[in-house]
Structures are given as structure tokens and as C-alpha cells.
C-alpha positions in Angstrom: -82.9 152.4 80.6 -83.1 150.4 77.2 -80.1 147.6 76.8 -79.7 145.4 74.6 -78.3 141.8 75.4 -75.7 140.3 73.3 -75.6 136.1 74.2 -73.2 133.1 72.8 -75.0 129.6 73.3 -73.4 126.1 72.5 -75.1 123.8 69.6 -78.6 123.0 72.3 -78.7 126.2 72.7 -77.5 126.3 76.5 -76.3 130.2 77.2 -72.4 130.4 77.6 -71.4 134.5 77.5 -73.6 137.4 78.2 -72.5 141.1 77.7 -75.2 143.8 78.0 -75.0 147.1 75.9 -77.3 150.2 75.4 -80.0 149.8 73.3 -79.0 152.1 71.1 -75.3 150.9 70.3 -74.5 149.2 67.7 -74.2 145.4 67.5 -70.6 145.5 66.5 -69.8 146.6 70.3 -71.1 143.6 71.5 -69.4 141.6 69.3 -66.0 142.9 70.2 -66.2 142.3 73.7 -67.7 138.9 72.8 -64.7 137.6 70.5 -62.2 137.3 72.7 -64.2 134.9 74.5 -65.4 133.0 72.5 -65.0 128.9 72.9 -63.9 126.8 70.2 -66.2 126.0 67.8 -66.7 125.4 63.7 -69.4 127.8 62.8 -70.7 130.8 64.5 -74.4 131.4 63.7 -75.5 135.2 63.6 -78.2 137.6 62.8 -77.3 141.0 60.0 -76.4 143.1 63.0 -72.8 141.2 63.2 -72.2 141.8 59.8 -69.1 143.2 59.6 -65.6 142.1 57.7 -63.1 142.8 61.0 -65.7 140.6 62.7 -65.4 138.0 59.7 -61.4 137.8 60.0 -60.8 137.7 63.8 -63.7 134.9 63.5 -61.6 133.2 60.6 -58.6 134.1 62.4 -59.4 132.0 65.4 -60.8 129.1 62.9 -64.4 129.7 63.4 -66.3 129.9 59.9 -68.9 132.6 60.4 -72.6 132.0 59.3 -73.9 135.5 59.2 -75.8 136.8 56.2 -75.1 140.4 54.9 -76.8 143.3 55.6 -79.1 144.5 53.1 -77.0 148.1 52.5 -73.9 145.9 51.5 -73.1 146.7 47.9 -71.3 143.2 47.6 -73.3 140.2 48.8 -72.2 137.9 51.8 -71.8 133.5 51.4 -73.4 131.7 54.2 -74.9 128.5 54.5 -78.6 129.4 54.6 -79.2 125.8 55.6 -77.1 126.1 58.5 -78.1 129.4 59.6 -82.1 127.9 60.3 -80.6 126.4 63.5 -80.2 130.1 64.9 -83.4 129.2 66.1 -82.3 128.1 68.7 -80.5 131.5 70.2 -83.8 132.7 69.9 -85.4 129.9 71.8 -83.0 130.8 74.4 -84.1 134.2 74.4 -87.6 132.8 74.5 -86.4 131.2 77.7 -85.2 134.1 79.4 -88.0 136.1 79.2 -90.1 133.3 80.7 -88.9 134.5 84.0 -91.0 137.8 85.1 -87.9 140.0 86.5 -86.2 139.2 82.8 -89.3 139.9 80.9 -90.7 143.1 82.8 -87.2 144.6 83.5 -88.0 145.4 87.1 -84.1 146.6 87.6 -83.2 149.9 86.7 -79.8 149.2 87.5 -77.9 147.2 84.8 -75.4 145.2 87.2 -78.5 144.7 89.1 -80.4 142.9 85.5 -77.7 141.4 84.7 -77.3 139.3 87.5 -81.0 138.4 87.2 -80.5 137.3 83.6 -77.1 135.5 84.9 -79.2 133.6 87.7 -82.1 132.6 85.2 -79.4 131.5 82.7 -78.0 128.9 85.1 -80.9 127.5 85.8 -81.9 127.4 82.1 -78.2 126.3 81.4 -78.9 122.9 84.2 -82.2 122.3 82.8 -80.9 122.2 79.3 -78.3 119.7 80.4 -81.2 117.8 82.2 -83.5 117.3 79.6 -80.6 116.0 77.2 -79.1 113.6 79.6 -82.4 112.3 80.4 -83.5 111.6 76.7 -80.5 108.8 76.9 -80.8 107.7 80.1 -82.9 107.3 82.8 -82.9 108.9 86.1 -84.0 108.9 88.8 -81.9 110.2 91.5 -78.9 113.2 91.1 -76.1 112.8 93.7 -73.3 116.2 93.4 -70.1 116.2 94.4 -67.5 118.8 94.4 -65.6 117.6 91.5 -67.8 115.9 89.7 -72.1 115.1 89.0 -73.3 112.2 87.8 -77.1 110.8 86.9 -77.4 106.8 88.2 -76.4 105.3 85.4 -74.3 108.5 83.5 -71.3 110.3 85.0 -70.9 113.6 82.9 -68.0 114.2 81.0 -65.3 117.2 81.9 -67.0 119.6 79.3 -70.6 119.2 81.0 -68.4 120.4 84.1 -66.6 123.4 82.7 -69.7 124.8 80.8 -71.4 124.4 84.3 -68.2 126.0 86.1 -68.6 128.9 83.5 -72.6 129.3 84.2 -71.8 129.2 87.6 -68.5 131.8 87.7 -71.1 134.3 84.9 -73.1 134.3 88.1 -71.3 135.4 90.6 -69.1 137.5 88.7 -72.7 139.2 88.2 -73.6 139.2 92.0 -69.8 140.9 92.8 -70.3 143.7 90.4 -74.1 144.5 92.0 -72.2 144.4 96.2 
């Protein structure tokens, strides 16, 4: 009954990728089933528990420079940018977020498919509010009009990546809903 969720978020801090494991695996199993999906990016901020060198290469591999101090047990100390790795704050924030919905918090599902399509659902919504509150810093609105192949604000159209990271919210949830029927 104890799971522990592993979660990639983009620069605000929207959530991108889930993947749920038991709470008493290691983080490097999360990681692997993570990696492959993993979007382009520079850096990749992350706590000790990704510590590990084949996690290191395949990041360096796919030209992402891994901010992820070492563990403490490591005889040989790890580089990172502690500068950079204060704005992990924000995966936490995220986290915050989550568990501001009761069903997240409480972990009324005792099925896992069943939780994780509760934390998928929650994410979307946190995932449009995110992109709500930053387009409406820069512009005013008023009004919201959708259309099937594109959303725009009066005044702001969004761009084809505010699309697809909506599209992937979107497909995380009801590839969460298929696996619960």
C-alpha cells in the first residue's frame, strides 16, 4: 500500500511524466523507466536518490547535464551547480500542489491504477492552471475561446509547445483512466 511517485516537471514547474513505484524500491527504478522519456532539456535537477553514474551517462548521453548532488556514502564526491540545484524547489512545490487535492493527500485508492489516475487528473488541472497564471502575468484576459487545434487568450494565441505539453497532460490522463477500465 506505500508508493512512492517519481515526477519530471518543465522549468515552472508544470508536471510532464509520472511513474509510480513501491515505496520501498529504490529510486534508481524510477529513474529508468523515466529516462527514456524524458524531453529535451539542458539540465536535469534531482534529489541524492538519483545518484547514480549509469543514470549520469545516459543523461550525458542524450545531452542533458545532470544537477544531482552525491550521496553522502559515495567515496568520491559529485560536481553540481549548487546554485542551480535551489530551483528544485519547484518539483517540490509541485508536490506541494498535488497533495492540495484530498484523494492525493489521504490516498483513498488502494488500487494503484486507480491513484494514479487521480494524481494524473489533478496534474492536468495543475498543469492548465500553471499555464494560466503565466500567460496572464503578460497579458490580460478576459475571455478563453478552445478550439480543436489550437487555444488562444484575447490578445495571445499559444505557441505549438504550450499545445503538446497540454496534449501530453491530457494523453497521461487517459492513458491512466484505460489502465483502471
Amino acid at each position: 500500500m506505500n508508493t512512492k511517485l517519481h515526477a519530471v516537471t518543465d522549468t515552472a514547474g508544470r508536471p510532464i511524466r509520472f511513474f509510480m513505484t513501491a515505496g520501498q524500491v529504490s529510486d534508481f527504478s524510477g529513474a529508468r523507466a523515466l529516462v527514456s522519456s524524458l524531453p529535451a532539456a539542458d539540465w536535469l535537477l534531482g534529489d541524492r536518490g538519483y545518484d547514480a553514474d549509469w543514470f549520469r551517462e545516459d543523461l550525458m548521453d542524450m545531452g542533458i547535464t545532470p544537477c544531482i548532488p552525491g550521496r553522502k556514502s559515495r567515496d568520491k564526491p559529485v560536481k553540481y551547480d549548487k546554485r542551480r540545484y535551489r530551483k528544485r524547489n519547484r518539483i517540490e512545490i509541485m508536490f506541494g500542489r498535488l497533495k492540495d487535492w484530498r484523494r492525493v493527500a489521504t490516498r483513498y485508492d488502494r488500487c494503484p491504477k486507480v491513484f494514479l489516475s487521480a494524481i494524473a487528473l489533478a496534474a492536468t488541472v495543475i498543469f492548465w492552471l500553471c499555464v494560466l497564471s503565466l500567460k496572464s502575468l503578460n497579458y490580460g484576459i478576459r475571455r478563453y475561446v478552445a478550439h480543436p487545434h489550437r487555444a488562444e487568450f484575447e490578445g495571445y494565441e499559444f505557441g505549438k509547445e504550450d499545445l503538446q505539453k497540454l496534449k501530453v497532460a491530457c494523453e497521461l490522463v487517459n492513458t491512466a483512466f484505460k489502465k483502471c477500465s
